[in-house]
Structure formats: C-alpha cells, structure tokens
C-alpha positions in Angstrom: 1.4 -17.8 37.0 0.2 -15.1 38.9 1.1 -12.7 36.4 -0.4 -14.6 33.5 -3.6 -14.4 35.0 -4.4 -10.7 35.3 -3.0 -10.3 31.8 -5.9 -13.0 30.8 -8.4 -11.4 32.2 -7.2 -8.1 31.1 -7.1 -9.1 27.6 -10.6 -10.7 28.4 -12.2 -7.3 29.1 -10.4 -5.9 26.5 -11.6 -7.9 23.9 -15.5 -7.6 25.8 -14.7 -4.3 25.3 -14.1 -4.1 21.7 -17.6 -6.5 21.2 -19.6 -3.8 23.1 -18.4 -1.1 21.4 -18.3 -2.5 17.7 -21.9 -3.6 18.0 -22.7 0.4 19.8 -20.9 1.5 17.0 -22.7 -0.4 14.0 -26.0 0.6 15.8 -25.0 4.4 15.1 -24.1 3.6 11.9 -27.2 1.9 10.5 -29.6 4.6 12.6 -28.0 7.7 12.7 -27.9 10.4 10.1 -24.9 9.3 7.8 -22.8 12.9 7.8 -22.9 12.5 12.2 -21.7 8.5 11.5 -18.7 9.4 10.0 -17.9 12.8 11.9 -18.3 11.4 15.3 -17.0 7.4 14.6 -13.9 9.6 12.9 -13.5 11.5 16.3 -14.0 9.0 18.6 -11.5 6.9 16.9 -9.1 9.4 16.7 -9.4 10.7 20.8 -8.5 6.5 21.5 -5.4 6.8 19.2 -4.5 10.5 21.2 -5.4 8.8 24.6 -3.3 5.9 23.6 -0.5 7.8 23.1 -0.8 9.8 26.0 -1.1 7.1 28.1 2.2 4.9 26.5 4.1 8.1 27.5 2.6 8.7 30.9 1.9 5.2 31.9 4.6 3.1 29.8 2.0 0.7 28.5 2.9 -3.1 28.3 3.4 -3.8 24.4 0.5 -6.5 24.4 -2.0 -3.9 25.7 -0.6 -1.1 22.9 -1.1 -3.8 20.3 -4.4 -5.0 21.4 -5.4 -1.2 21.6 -4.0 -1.2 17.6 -5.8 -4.1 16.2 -9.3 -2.7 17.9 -8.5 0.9 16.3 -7.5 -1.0 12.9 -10.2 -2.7 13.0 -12.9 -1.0 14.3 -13.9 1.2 11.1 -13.3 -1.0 8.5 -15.0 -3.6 10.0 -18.2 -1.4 10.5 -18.1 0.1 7.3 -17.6 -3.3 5.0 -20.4 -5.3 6.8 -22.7 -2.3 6.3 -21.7 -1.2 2.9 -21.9 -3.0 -0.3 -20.2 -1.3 -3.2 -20.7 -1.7 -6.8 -17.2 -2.3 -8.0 -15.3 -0.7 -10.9 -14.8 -2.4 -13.9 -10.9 -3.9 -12.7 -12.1 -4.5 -9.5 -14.8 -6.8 -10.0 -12.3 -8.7 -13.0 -10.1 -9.4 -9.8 -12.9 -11.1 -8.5 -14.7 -12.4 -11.3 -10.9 -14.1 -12.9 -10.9 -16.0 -9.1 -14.4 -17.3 -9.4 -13.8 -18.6 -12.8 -10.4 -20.6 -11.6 -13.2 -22.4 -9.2 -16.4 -22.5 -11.3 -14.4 -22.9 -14.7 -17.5 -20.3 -16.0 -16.7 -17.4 -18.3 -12.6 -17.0 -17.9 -11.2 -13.9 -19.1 -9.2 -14.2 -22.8 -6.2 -16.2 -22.1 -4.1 -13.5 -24.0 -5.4 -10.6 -22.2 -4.4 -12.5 -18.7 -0.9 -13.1 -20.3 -0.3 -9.8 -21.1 -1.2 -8.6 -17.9 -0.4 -11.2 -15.2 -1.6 -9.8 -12.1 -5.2 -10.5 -13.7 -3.8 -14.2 -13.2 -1.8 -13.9 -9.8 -4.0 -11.7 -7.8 -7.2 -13.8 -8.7 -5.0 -17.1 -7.9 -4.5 -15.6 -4.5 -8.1 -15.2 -3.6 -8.7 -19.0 -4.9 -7.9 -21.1 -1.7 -9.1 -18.5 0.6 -12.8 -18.0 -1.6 -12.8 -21.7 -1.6 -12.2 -22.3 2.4 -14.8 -19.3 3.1 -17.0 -19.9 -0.3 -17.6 -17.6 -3.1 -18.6 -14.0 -0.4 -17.5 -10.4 -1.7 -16.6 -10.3 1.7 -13.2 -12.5 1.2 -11.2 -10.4 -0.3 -11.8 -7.2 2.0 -10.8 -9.6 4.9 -7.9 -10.6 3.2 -7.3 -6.3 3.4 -8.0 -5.8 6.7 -5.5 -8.7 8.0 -2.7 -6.9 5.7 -3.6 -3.8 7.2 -3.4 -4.5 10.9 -0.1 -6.6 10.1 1.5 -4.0 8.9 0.0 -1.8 11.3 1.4 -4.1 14.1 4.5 -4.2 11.9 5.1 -0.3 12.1 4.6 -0.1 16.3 6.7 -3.1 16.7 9.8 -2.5 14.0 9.8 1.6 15.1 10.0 1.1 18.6 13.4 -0.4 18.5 14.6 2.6 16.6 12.4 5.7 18.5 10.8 6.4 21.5 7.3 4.0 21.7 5.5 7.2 21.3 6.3 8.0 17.8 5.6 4.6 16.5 2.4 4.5 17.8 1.5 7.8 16.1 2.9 6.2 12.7 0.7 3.2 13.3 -2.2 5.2 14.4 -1.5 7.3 11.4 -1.7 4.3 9.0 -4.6 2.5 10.7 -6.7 5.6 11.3 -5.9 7.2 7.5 -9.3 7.4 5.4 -8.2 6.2 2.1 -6.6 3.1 4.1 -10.2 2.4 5.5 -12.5 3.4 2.7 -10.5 1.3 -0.2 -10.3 -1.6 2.0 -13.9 -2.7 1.2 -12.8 -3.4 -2.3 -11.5 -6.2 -3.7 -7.9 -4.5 -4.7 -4.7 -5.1 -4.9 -2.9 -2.1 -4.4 -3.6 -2.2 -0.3 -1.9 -5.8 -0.5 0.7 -4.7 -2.0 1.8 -1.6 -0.1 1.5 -4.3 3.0 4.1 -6.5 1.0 6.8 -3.8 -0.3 6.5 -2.0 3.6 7.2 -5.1 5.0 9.9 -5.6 2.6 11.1 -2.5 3.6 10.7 -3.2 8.0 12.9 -6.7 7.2 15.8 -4.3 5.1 15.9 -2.9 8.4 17.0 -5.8 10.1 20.2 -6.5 8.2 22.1 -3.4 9.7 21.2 -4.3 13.2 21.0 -8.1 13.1 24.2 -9.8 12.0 23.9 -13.8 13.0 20.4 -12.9 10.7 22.3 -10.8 8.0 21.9 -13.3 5.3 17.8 -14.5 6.2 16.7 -10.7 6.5 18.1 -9.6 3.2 16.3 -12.7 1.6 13.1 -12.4 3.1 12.8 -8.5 1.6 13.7 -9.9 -1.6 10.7 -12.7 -1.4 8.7 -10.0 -0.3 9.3 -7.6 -2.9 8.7 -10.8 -5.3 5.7 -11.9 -4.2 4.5 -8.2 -4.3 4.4 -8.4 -8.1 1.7 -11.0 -7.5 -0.5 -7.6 -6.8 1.1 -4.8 -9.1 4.1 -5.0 -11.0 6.3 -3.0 -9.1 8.2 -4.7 -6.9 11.2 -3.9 -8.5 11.4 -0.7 -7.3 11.7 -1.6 -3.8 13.9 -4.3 -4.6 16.6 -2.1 -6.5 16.1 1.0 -3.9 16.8 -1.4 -0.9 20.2 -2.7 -2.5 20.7 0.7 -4.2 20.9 2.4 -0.3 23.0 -0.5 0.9 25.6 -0.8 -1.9 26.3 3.3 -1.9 25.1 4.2 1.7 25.4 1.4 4.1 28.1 1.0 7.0 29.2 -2.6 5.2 32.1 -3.7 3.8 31.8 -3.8 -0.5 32.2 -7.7 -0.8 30.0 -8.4 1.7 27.0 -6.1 0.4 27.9 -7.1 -3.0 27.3 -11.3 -2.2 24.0 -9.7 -0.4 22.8 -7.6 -3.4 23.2 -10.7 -5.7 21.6 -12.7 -3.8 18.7 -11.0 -3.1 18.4 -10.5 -7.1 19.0 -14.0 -7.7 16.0 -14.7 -5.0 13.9 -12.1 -6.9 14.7 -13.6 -10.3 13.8 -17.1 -9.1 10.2 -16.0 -7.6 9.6 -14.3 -10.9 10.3 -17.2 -13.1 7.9 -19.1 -10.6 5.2 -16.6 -11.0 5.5 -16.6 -15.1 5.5 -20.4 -14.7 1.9 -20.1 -13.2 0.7 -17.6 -15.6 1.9 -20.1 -18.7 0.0 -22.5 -16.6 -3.4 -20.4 -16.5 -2.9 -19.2 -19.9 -1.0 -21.5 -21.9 0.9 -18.6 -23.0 4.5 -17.4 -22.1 4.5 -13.9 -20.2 6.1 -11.2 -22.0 9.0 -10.5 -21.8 8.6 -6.7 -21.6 5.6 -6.1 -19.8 5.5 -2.0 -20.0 4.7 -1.6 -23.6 0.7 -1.4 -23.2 1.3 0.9 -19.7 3.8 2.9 -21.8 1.8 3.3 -24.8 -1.1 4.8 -22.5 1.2 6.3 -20.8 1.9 8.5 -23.4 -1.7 9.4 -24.9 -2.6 12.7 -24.0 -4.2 12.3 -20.9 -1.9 9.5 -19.8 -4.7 6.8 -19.0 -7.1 4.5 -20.3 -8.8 5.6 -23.4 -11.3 4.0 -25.7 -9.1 4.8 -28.8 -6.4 3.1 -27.3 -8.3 0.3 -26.3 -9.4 -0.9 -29.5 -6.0 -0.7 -30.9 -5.4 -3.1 -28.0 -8.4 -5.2 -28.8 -6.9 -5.7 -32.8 -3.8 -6.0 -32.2 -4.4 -9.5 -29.7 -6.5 -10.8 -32.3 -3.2 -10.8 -35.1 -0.5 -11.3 -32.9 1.1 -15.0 -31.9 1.8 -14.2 -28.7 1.6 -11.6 -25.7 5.8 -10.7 -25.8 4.8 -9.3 -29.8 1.6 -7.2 -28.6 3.8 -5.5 -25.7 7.0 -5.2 -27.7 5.1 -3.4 -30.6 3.2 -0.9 -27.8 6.4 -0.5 -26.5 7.8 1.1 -29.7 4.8 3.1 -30.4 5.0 4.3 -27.3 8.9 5.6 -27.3 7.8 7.0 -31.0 4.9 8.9 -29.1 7.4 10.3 -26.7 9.8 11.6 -29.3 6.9 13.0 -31.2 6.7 15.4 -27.9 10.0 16.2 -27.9 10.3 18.6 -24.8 6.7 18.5 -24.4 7.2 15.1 -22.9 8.6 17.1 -19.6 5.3 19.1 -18.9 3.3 15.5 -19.8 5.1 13.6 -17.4 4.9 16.5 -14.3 1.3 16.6 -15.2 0.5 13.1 -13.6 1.4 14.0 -10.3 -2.6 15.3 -10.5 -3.7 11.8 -10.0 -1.8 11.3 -6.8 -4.6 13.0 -5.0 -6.8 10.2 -4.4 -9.3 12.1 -2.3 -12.2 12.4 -5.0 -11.7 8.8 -6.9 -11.6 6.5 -3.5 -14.6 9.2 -2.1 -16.4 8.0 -5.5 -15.7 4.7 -5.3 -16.9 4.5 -1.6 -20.2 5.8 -2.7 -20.5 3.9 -5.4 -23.1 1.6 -3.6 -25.6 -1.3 -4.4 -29.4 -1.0 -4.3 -29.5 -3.6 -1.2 -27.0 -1.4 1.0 -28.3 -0.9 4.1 -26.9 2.6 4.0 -27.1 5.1 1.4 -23.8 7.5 1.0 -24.1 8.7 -2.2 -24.8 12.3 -1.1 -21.9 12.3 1.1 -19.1 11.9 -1.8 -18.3 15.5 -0.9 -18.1 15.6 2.7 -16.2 12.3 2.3 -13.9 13.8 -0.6 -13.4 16.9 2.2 -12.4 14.4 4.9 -9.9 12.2 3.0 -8.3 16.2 1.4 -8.0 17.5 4.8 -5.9 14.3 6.1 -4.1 13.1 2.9 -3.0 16.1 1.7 -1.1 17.3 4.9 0.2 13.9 4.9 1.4 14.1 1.2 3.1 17.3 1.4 4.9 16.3 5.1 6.2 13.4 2.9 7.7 15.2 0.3 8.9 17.9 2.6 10.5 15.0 4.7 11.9 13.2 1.2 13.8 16.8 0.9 15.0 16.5 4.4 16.5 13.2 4.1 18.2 13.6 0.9 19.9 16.7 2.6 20.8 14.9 5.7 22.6 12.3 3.1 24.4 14.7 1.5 26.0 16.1 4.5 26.8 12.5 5.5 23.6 11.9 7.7 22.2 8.3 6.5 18.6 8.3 7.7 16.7 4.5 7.9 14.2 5.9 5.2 16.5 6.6 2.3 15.3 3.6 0.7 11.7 4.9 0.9 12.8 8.6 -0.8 14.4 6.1 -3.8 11.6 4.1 -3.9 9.3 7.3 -4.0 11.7 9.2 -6.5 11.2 5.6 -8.8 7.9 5.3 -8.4 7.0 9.2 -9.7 9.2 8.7 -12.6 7.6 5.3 -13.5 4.4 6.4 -13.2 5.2 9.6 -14.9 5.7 7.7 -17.8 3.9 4.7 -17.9 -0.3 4.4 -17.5 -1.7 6.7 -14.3 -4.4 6.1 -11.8 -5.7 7.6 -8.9 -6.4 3.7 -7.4 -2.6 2.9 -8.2 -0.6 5.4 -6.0 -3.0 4.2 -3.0 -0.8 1.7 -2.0 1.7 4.7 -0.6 -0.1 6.0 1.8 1.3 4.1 4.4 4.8 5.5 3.6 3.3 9.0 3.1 2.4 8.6 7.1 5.6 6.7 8.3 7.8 9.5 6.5 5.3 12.3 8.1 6.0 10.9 11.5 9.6 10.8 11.2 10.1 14.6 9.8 7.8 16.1 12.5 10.0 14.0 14.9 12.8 15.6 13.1 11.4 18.8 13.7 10.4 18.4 17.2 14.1 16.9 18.3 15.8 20.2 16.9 13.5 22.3 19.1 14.1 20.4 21.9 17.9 20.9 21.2 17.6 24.3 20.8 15.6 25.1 24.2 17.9 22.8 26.0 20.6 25.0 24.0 19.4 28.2 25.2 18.4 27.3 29.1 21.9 26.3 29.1 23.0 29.2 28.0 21.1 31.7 30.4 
C-alpha cells in the first residue's frame, strides 16, 4: 500500500501536468504567429522525448512513468492540432466519411457496384459506424479513432523492444514514431492508411512472440494472422505481411519444418476465414459478390503513364460498371488490359515501374493536405505549406534513406547466417515496392510505413553504434 500511493499521486501530477501544459500549449497555438507554433511546439516536444531518454538511462525510469511520458508526447500535438484545425478533405477522404454517414442516415449511399469493387469503401466506413453512432455524426471521430491507434502502437514499440534491447533504444523508436510529422499531420484526416500501419505493425510485434513464447506458440501466430486480416478492412494489403511473416519463419526460423509448416497453414487458413467474413459483409452492403480479383482497376492505372488516377481512365471505369453484371467481370477485364498495357512497354515497363518510387516522398502531398483548411478554422496555414513541406523533408527523408540503408544491412547479415528480428519487415518492404510499382500509386498510400521506416532507422544506427563500441573496447584492449 505504501507503494501504491506515491505512484497515485505521481501519476496524479503527471496527468495535472499534461492539462497545464496542453491548454499553455493550445493558447500558443491560437495566438502566436503560426511559423513560431510549429517551430517551438516541434522543439519542445522533441527536448521531452531527448530528456526522456536521458533520464531512462541515467535514472532507470519505472516503465509506467516512461509510458505515461509516451502517451503525453503522442498525444500532445495531434491533439492540439486537430481541435484547432479543420481540414477540407480530399475527395477519398471525405467518401470514407460520407459511405459511414449514409450506413446511419440511409441518405445518398455510394453506387453499390463501385463499393463492391472496391471494398474498403464498405469496410472502413462500417468501422466508423458504431463509434459515429456512440459519439454522433463529429469529423472529430475518426481522427480519435487515429490517435488511439497511434499511441497503441506507440506503447506497443517501447513495450515489445524493450524485451529485445536496452530500454533506451525503444524509447527512441517510439519517440521516433510518435514525434514523426507525417504521423501527426495525417492523423487529423479521416484515413485509413494510419489504421492500418497500426494493424500490420502490430501483426508484426505478435510474430515476434512465437520464437520467444512457446506454451503461446500456437495463439501468437494466430493473432498476427487476424491482424493482418482485419488490416484489409483499411487497405488491401494485408497479404503482404501475412506471407512475409510465414515466408521468414518457414526459410529463416530456428523451428523444426513440421512444426512451422502446421503454423504457416494455420495462420492462412485464419486469414482465409476473416476474408470470406469480410466479403460476406460487403455482399451484405452491396448485394453484390466481391471480386474475385481485386487488382484489375489498381493494375490498369497502374499502368497508364503516370501510374495514377486519370480522368481518361476514369470514365472507362464509369462505362464499363454501367454494362457489366457484376464487379468480378469489371476487374477481370481491367486486369487484362492492364497486363496488355504492360506488354505494350516491353522493357519500358522496368523504367515505369522504378519511376513510382517518386511518390514515396510524402513530404509535399500530406504538407498540402494539412493546409488544405476550412473557412471556420480558427487558424490559417495555408502559407506555411512550405515551411511545413521543409519540416516533414528534413525528418522523413533521413528516415527513409536509414531504412533502406538498414533493409541492405539485414539482408547481408542473413546471408552470412545472421537472422535479424526485422527480416519480415525488409520482405514486407521488398513486396510492398514491387506491388505498388505495378499497381495504382499515391503519395497518401505509402504513409502507413512510416512507422517501420523509424523502427528500422533505430535498429541500424543501433547497429552502427554496437560496432563502434566493439571496436573501441577492441582497441583499449589492445593498447
């Protein structure tokens, strides 16, 4: 009891804390010139992440107080920056919203065959219903519905990499996360890319478990398959993670083959039965059957000449759902007039496909859609789209590059025999670049990487730092 109590009122004055300083904080924002907001709130965020690591080295922090520190951090700026900023949405952002309002109102749906042929306009909406009705019909639903996933995962990356390196380093990977400004900016949209980097990540922290926990083998293998499932709820590519997780632990793990085998096909089996759930609600919404290849449109526009949405392109789409009978006969013929616009490339296709790495800088599209405010904002930051475009370069960028620098690393340490815990994210990268290489590109769709851009950042500057503490301990040894 008497050590329950100071942790109460610790935690008390903690949270006291955070009140005094979110409400000091908003007062700056809605007074103070908008370029010194976001300089100095930026700052001072980032000198409580640097003294927080400081002080879990120094000090040895109790876990509670580190998280606590974590969700204030987390929260802090995306908090302040969604109740003070309205945005005007994007076209496929406000459908999320509009689809979810229409499942409650029953006013204006969207075609049923367009929702078929795309069923995260179905999934994602049906997501946001029970929440939008508990909390009513507010644009400010769905962003909360961000900023939980974020600080889970958040929470998720200090608490899963601590059993596996020194406190220190997961905190900087959580900080990294929490504290990166894409994470923050795009959270005050109703997306669901963030959502669905939270799910596939997660997916990824449970893989973990099935090499260290073995009465659990069997429940932690399952869970990242529902996970990687219920991802597709967001975006359509939870496969990915799914087949690079039992990819790495068929070819790569320390398990025996009959064992991993019953694991692998059960996971699929798991993943199979979520998805014929999930096509059982879209038939439900839609009174259509989901198609059965659902990367003919993506794969058509894919391979236009600029790799994206088009208005040509759209109109073909337009026609072609007002002949067809259903939604697998619209994606199966895009499907083949997309392979036939491939071939027409020939080995032009190569140079296409390396050309949509462009959009994976992110930096000006979420620095446009941040801006992109409404007349009642309280806060105008349409001027700052450059200084906000800077900010999000000078951060992402670094952290991009580290990650593919760090993808190189580990692919090396497996060939010489070195299995590193993040294989599964370098095969889930590698997938991802070549799916998207071929299918439809969007800056808005690699967003929901970032948070592996900064976990495998952390772990090759770790890297880095352990060989040149070898080699000074090497050399003092020597002398």
């Amino acid at each position: 009891m008497k050590r329950i109590f100071p942790k109460i009122i610790a935690s008390m004055a903690l949270l006291l804390l955070a009140v005094f300083s979110l409400q000091f904080f908003r007062i700056c924002f809605l007074y103070a010139a908008a370029g010194l907001q976001i300089t100095v709130g930026y700052l001072c965020l980032t000198a409580v992440a640097v003294a927080s690591i400081i002080a879990t080295k120094r000090y040895r922090l109790p876990t509670w107080v580190t998280l606590i520190v974590l969700v204030i951090v987390t929260l802090t700026p995306q908090l302040l920056f969604s109740f003070n900023v309205t945005l005007q949405y994007e076209t496929d952002l406000q459908f999320y919203f509009n689809n979810a309002v229409s499942f409650i109102t029953g006013e204006n749906p969207a075609p049923a065959m367009y929702q078929a042929l795309f069923p995260t306009t179905v999934t994602f909406p049906l997501f946001l219903v029970p929440f939008l009705k508990l909390f009513d019909l507010h644009r400010l639903v769905p962003i909360f519905l961000n900023h939980l996933g974020i600080v889970a995962l958040v929470c998720a990356t200090f608490l899963v990499g601590k059993r596996f390196c020194q406190d220190t380093w997961a905190l900087a990977a959580a900080f990294l996360i929490a504290l990166h400004p894409i994470v923050i900016l795009y959270a005050n949209t109703c997306n669901a890319e963030l959502l669905f980097g939270v799910l596939v990540m997660l997916a990824l922290f449970s893989f973990w478990q099935v090499t260290t926990q073995k009465r659990l083998f069997w429940m932690w293998g399952l869970l990242s398959a529902a996970l990687c499932g219920f991802a597709n709820w967001f975006r359509p590519l939870g496969i990915l993670m799914l087949a690079a997780l039992i990819f790495t632990h068929l070819f790569f793990a320390n398990q025996t083959l009959k064992r991993s085998l019953l694991l692998s096909l059960s996971m699929v089996l798991l993943y199979v039965i979520i998805g014929v759930g999930t096509n059982a609600a879209v038939s439900h919404v839609t009174h259509y059957d989901p198609p059965k290849q659902g990367y003919g449109w993506n794969l058509y526009i894919g391979a236009s000449p600029n790799g994206k949405w088009n208005v040509a392109d759209s109109s073909l789409l337009v026609d072609k759902m007002k002949t067809a009978q259903t939604p697998t006969e619209v994606q199966q013929f895009f499907a083949a007039e997309g392979w036939a616009r491939y071939r027409e490339m020939g080995v032009h296709a190569v140079p296409h496909v390396l050309r949509k790495i462009a959009p994976w800088y992110a930096a000006s599209y979420v620095a446009g859609v941040a801006t992109h405010t409404t007349e009642t904002s309280p806060t105008t930051l349409n001027s700052l789209q450059p200084a906000l475009t800077l900010l999000i370069s000078f951060i992402d960028t670094p952290l991009f590059l580290g990650a593919l620098l760090t993808c190189f690393w580990i692919l090396y340490q497996a060939f010489r025999g070195q299995i590193s815990r993040l294989l599964p994210v370098v095969f889930y990268l590698l997938a991802s670049f070549l799916a998207l290489g071929l299918l439809e590109i969007a800056p808005r769709y690699t967003i929901s990487y970032r948070p592996f851009f900064c976990l495998l950042t952390v772990y090759g500057v770790h890297q880095l730092w352990t060989w040149h503490t070898a080699r000074q301990i090497a050399r003092n040894a020597s002398r």
